[in-house]
C-alpha positions as CSV (number, residue, x, y, z in Angstrom):
1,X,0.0,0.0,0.0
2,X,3.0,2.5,0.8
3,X,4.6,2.0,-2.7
4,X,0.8,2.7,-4.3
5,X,0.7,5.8,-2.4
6,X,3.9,6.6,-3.6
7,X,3.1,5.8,-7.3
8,X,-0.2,7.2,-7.6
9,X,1.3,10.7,-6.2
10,X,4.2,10.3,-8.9
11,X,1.7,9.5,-11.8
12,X,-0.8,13.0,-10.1
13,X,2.8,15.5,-10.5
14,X,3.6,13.6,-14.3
15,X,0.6,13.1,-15.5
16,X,1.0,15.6,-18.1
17,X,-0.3,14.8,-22.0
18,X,-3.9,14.5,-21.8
19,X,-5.6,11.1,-21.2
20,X,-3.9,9.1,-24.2
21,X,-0.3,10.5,-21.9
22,X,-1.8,9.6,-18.4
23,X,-3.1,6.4,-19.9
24,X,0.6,5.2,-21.5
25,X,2.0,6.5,-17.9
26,X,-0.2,3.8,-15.5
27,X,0.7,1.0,-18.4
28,X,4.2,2.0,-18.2
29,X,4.2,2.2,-14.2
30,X,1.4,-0.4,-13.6
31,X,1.7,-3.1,-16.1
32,X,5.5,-2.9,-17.5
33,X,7.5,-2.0,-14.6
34,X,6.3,-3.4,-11.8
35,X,3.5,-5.9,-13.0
36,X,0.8,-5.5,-10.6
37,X,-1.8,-6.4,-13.3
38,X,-1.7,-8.3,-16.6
39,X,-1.6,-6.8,-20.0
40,X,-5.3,-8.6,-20.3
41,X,-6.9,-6.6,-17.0
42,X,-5.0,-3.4,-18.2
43,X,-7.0,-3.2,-21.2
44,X,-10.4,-4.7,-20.0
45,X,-10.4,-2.0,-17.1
46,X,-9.5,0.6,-19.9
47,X,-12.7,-0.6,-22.2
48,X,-15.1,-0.3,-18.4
49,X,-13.3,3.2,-18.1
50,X,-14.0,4.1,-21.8
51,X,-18.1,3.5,-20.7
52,X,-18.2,5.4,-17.9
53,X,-19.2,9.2,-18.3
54,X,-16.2,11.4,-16.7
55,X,-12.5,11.8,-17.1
56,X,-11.4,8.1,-18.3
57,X,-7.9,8.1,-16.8
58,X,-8.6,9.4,-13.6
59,X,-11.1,6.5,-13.7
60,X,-8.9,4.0,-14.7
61,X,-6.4,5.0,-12.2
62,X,-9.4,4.7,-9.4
63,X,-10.1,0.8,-11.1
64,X,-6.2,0.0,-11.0
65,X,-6.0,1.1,-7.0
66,X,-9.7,-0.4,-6.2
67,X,-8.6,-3.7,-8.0
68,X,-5.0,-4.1,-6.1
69,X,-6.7,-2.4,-2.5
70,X,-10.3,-2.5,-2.4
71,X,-11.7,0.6,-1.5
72,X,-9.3,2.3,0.4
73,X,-6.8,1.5,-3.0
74,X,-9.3,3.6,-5.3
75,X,-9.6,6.3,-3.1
76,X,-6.2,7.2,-2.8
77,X,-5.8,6.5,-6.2
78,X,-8.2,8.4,-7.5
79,X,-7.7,11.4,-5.4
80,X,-3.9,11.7,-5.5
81,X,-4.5,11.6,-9.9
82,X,-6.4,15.1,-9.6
83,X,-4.9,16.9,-6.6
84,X,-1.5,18.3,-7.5
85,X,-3.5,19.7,-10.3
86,X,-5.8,21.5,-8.1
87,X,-4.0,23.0,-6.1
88,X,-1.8,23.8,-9.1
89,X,-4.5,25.3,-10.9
90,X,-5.7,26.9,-8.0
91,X,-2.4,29.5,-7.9
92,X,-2.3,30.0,-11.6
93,X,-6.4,31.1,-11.4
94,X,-5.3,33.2,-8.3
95,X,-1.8,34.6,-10.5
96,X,-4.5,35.1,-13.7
97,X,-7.0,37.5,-11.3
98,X,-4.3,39.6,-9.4
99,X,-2.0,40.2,-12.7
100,X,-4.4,40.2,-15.7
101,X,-3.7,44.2,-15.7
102,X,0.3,43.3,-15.8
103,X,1.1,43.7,-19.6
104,X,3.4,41.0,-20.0
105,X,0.9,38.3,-18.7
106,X,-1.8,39.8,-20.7
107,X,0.2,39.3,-23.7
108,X,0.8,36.0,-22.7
109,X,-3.0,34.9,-22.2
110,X,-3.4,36.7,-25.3
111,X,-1.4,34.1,-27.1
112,X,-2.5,31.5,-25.6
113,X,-5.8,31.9,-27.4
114,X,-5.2,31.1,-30.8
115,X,-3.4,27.8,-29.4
116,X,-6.3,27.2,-27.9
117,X,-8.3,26.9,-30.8
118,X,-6.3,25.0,-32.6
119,X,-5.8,22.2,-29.7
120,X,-10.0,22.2,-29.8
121,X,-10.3,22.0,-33.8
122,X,-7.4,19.3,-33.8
123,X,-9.6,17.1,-30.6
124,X,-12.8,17.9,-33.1
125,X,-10.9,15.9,-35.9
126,X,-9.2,13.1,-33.3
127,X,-12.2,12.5,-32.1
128,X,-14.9,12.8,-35.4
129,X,-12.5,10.9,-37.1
130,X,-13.0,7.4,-34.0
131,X,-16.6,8.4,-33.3
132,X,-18.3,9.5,-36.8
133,X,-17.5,6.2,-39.6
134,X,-21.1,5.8,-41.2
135,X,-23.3,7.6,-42.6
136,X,-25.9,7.0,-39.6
137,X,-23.5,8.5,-37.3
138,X,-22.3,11.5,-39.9
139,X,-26.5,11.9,-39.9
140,X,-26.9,12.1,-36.0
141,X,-23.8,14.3,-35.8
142,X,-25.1,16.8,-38.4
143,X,-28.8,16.6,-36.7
144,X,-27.4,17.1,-33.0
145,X,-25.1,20.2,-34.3
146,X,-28.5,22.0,-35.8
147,X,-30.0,21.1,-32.4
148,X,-27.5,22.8,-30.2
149,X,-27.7,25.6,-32.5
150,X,-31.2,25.6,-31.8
151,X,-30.1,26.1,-28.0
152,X,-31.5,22.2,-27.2
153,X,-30.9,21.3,-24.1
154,X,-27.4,18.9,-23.9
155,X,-28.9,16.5,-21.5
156,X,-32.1,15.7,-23.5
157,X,-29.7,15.6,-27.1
158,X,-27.4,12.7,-25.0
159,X,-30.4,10.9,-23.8
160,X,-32.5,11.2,-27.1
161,X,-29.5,9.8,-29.3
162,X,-28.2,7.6,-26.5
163,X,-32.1,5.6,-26.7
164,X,-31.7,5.8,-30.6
165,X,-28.6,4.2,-30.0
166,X,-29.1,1.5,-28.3
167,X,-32.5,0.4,-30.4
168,X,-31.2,1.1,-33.7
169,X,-27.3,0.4,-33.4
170,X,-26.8,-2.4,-31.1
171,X,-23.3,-4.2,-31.2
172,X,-21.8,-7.3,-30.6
173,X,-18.6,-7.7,-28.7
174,X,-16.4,-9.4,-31.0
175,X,-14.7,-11.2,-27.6
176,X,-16.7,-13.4,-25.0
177,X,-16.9,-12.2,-21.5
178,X,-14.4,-13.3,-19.3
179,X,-14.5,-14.5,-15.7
180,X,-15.3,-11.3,-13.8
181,X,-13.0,-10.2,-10.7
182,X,-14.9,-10.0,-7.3
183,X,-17.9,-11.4,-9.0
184,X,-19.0,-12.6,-5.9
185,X,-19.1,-9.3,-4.4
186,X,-20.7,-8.2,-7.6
187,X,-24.7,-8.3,-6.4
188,X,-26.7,-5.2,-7.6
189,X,-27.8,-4.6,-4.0
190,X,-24.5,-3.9,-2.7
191,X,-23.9,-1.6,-5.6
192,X,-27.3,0.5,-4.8
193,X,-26.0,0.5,-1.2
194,X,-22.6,2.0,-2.5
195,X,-23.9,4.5,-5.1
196,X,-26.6,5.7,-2.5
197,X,-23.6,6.1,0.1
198,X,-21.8,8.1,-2.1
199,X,-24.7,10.4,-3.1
200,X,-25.1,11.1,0.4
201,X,-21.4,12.0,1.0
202,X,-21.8,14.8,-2.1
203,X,-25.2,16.0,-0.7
204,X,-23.7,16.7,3.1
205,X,-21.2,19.1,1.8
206,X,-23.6,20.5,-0.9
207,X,-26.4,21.2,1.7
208,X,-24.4,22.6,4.3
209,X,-22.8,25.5,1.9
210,X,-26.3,25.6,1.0
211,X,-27.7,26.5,4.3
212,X,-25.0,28.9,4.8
213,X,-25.1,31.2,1.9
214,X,-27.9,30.2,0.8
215,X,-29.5,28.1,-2.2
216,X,-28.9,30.8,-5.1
217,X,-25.4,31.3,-4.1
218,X,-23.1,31.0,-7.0
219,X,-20.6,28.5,-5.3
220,X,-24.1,26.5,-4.8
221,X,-24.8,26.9,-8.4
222,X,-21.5,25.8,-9.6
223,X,-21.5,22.4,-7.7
224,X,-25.0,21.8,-8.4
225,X,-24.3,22.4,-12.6
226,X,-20.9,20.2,-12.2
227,X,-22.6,17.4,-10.5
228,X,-24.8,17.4,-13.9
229,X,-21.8,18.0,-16.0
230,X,-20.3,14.9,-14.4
231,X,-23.1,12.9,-15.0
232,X,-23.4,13.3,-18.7
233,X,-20.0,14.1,-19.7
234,X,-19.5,10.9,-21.8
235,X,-16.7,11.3,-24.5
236,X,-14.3,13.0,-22.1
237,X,-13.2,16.2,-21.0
238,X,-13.6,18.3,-24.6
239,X,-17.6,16.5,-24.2
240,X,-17.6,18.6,-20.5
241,X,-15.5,21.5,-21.3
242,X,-18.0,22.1,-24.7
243,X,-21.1,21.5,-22.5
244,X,-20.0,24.0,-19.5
245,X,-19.1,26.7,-22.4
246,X,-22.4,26.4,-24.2
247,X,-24.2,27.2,-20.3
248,X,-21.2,29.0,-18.7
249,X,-19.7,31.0,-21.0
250,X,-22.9,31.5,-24.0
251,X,-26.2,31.6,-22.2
252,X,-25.3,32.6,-17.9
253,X,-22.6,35.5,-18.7
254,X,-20.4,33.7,-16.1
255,X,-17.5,34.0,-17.6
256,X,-16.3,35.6,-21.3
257,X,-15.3,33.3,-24.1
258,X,-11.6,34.4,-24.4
259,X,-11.8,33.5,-20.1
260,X,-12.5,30.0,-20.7
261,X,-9.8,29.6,-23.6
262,X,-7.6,31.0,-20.6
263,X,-8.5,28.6,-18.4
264,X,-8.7,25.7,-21.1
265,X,-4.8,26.7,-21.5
266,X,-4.0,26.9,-18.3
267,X,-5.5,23.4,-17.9
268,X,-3.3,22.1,-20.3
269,X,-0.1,23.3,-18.9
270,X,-0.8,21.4,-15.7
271,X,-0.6,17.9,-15.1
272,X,-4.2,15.3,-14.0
273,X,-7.2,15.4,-16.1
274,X,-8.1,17.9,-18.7
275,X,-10.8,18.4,-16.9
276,X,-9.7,20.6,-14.3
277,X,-10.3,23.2,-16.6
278,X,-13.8,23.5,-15.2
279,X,-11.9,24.2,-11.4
280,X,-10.3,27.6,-13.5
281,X,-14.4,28.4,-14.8
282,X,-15.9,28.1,-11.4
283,X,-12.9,29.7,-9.7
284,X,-12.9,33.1,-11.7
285,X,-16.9,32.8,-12.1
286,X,-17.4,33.1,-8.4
287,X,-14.4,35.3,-7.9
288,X,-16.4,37.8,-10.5
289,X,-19.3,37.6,-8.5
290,X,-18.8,37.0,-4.8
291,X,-22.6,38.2,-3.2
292,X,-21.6,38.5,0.6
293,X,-18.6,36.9,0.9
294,X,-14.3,38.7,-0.1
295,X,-14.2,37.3,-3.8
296,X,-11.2,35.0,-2.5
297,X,-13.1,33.2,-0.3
298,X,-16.4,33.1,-2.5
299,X,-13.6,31.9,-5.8
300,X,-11.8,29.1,-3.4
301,X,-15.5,27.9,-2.2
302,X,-16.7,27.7,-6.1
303,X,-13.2,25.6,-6.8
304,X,-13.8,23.3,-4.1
305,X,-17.3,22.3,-5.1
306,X,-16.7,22.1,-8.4
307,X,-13.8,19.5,-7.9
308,X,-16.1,18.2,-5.2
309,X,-19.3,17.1,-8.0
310,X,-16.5,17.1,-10.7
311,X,-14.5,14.0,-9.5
312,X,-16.3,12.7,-6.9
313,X,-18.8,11.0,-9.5
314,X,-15.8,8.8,-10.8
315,X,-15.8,6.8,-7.5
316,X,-19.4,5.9,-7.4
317,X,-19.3,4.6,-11.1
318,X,-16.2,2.5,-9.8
319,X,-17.3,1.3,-6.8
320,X,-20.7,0.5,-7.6
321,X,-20.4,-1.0,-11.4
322,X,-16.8,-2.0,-11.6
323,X,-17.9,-5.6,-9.9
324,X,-19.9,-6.1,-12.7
325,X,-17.4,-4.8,-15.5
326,X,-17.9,-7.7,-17.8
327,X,-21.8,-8.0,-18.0
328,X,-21.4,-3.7,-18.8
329,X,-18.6,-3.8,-21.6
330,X,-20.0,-6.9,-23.8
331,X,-23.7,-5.5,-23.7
332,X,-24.8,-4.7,-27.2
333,X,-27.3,-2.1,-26.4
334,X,-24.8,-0.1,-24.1
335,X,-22.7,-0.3,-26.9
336,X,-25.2,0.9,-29.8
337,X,-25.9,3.8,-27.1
338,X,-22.5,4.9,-26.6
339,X,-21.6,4.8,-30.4
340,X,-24.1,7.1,-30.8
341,X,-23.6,9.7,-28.0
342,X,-19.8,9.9,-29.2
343,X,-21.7,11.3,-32.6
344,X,-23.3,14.0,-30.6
345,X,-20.3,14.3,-28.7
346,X,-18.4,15.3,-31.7
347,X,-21.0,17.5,-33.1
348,X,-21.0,19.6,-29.6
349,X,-17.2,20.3,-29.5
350,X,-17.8,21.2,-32.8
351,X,-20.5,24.0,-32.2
352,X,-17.8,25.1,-29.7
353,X,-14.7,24.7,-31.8
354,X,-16.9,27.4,-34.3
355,X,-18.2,29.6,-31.5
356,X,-14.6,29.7,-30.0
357,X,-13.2,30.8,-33.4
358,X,-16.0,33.1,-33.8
359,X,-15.0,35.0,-30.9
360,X,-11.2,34.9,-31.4
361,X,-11.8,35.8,-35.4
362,X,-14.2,38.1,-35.7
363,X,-13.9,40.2,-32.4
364,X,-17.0,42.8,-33.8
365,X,-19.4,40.1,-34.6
366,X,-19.6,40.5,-38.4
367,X,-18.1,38.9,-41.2
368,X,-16.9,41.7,-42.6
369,X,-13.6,42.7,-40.0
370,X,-11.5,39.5,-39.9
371,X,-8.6,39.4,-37.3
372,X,-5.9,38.3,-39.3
373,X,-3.4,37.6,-36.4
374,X,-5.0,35.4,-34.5
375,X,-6.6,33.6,-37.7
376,X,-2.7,32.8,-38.7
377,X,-1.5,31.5,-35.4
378,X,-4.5,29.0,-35.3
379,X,-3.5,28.0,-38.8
380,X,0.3,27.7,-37.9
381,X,-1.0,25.9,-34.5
382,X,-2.9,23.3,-35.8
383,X,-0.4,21.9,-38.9
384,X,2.3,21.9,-35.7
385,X,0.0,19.4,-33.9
386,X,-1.2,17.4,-36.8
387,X,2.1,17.5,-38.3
388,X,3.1,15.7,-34.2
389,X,6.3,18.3,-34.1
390,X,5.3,19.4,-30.9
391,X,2.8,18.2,-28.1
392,X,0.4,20.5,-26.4
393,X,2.1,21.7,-23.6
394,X,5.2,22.7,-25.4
395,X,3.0,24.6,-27.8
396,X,1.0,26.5,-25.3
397,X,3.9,27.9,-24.2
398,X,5.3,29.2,-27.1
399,X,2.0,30.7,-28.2
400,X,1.9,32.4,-24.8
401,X,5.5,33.7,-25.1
402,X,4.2,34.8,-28.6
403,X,1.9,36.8,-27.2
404,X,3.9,38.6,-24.6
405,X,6.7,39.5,-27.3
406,X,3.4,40.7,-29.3
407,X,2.8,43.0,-26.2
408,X,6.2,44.3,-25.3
409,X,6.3,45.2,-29.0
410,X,3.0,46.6,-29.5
């Protein structure tokens, strides 16, 4: 248990390179080097992780310390993947509020912007190019877009398409089930037990900061909405970060579109799950509007419960479903449904891919002013990650020392 400990903090600090990096790094630290699991149960927990709405490698990581500690494994697992991030992303949220006025590091979120876009556009084609291969799925992508330009609701889009789904495209494993782990610990009742524990532990918090400031405080708000992000943010963390910028961002005001390219960057410079992006949104959100309490305070409540309904999700679908892994994953219908949500989740990153570049291109809202700047970076961005002569971190940087040079200069 001490060496886990010791790993799972390693992997929290390196975990840098999005999930396909934090999923090489647990093969490479689990599997290869010290051969706590086989190749086999490496890649059948990696398939369960895959199902499971959320960040898949902070989930993975949870399975991996459940399966080798029970419990008290996955916690520490799980919670030592995401919390050098936070606090890391904590003081670069607190550096981005007390200096934005600083020239230099205006310039250098300034340049991170472009980059930003590019990273998006480049996930849109990873990601259309695995979820979208018929036309079926090309059709439900197309119809979903119109949809969420129609302001649809994201929920009722995922749910619609997921029931399509899993009625119309039902698939066959091409493997037979294996022999699952625990089975015999795998009974449904134990998992309602465990998933209705675990709501409770998010509820106590949630209704005490309730009763405190009240229900229609914003660092209410923000863990309430995150809860629900966490709960239908299948596809990963471009899935969540789109769905938060369509409410957060486009329809509530509570933060400004270049903001949450900011804290997208930020995210990426920082090690854990991309999806601690959403920690920078609720941070400067509540910072922005404080109500009674210092803005400090009111920012550092919002970035507690949003990691708090953020990540806390991933535990519950582990410990309550993981027993029965094998029944989930070779399910045809589950299947069908999932092939079908990752069509709307490509055609939601890319009404936010668009409504990103929108902003970033044409500042005055018309067609008719074009900012060429910006528009070139992107361009040069995106052939450097396609062309794989850089990675993402790397490249965030540069664009942001870009910027500041742009600045000094300007």
């Amino acid at each position: 248990m001490a060496a886990a400990w010791r790993l799972w903090f390693k992997i929290g600090c390196i975990g840098f390179g999005g999930p396909s990096g934090q999923i090489a790094i647990l093969h490479s630290e689990v599997v290869e080097k010290r051969g706590w699991i086989t190749e086999e149960e490496f890649v059948r927990a990696l398939q369960f992780s895959m199902l499971l709405p959320g960040p898949e490698a902070q989930q993975l990581a949870t399975y991996l310390g459940w399966r080798l500690h029970g419990i008290r494994g996955g916690i520490v697992a799980g919670v030592l993947f995401v919390l050098p991030a936070a606090l890391l992303l904590w003081l670069l949220s607190l550096l981005y509020v007390l200096g934005r006025e600083l020239p230099l590091l205006h310039g250098f979120f300034e340049g991170l912007k472009p980059a930003v876009v590019a990273i998006v556009l480049s996930a849109l084609w990873r990601i259309g190019r695995r979820a979208v291969t018929t036309r079926w799925l090309g059709t439900i992508a197309l119809v979903a877009f119109l949809l969420f330009y129609l302001q649809a609701l994201y929920p009722l889009v995922i749910i619609g398409f997921g029931l399509v789904g899993a009625f119309l495209l039902p698939k066959t494993s091409d493997h037979p089930p294996l022999q699952t782990l625990r089975a015999t610990e795998g009974h449904w009742m134990a998992s309602l037990r465990m998933a209705l524990t675990l709501i409770g532990i998010w509820a106590l918090p949630m209704a005490g900061l309730s009763l405190w400031l009240g229900s229609k405080a914003l660092p209410v708000t923000v863990g309430l909405f995150f809860g629900k992000v966490a709960l239908f943010s299948f596809g990963g963390a471009y899935a969540a970060l789109s769905y938060v910028s369509l409410h957060a961002a486009h329809d509530w005001g509570w933060i400004t579109p270049a903001q949450m390219m900011d804290g997208l960057g930020l995210a990426e410079t920082t090690p854990g799950p991309l999806l601690i992006a959403l920690q920078f949104v609720a941070f400067l959100a509540c910072y922005q509007a404080p109500g009674v309490l210092t803005p400090m305070l009111s920012a550092t409540l919002g970035s507690l419960a949003a990691i708090w309904s953020l990540f806390l999700p991933s535990f519950l679908w582990i410990f309550s479903l993981a027993p029965h892994m094998e029944r989930l994953s070779h399910n045809g219908r589950m299947t069908g449904a999932l092939t079908a949500i990752g069509a709307v989740v490509t055609a939601v990153i890319a009404y936010v891919a668009l409504w990103f570049a929108g902003n970033l291109f044409f500042p005055s809202g018309t067609l008719s002013h074009i900012a060429l700047a910006p528009l070139m970076l992107s361009t040069i961005a995106f052939f450097l990650l396609q062309s794989k002569r850089i990675s993402v971190v790397p490249l965030i940087l540069l664009f942001g020392a870009i910027g500041a040079v742009l600045r000094i200069q300007g």
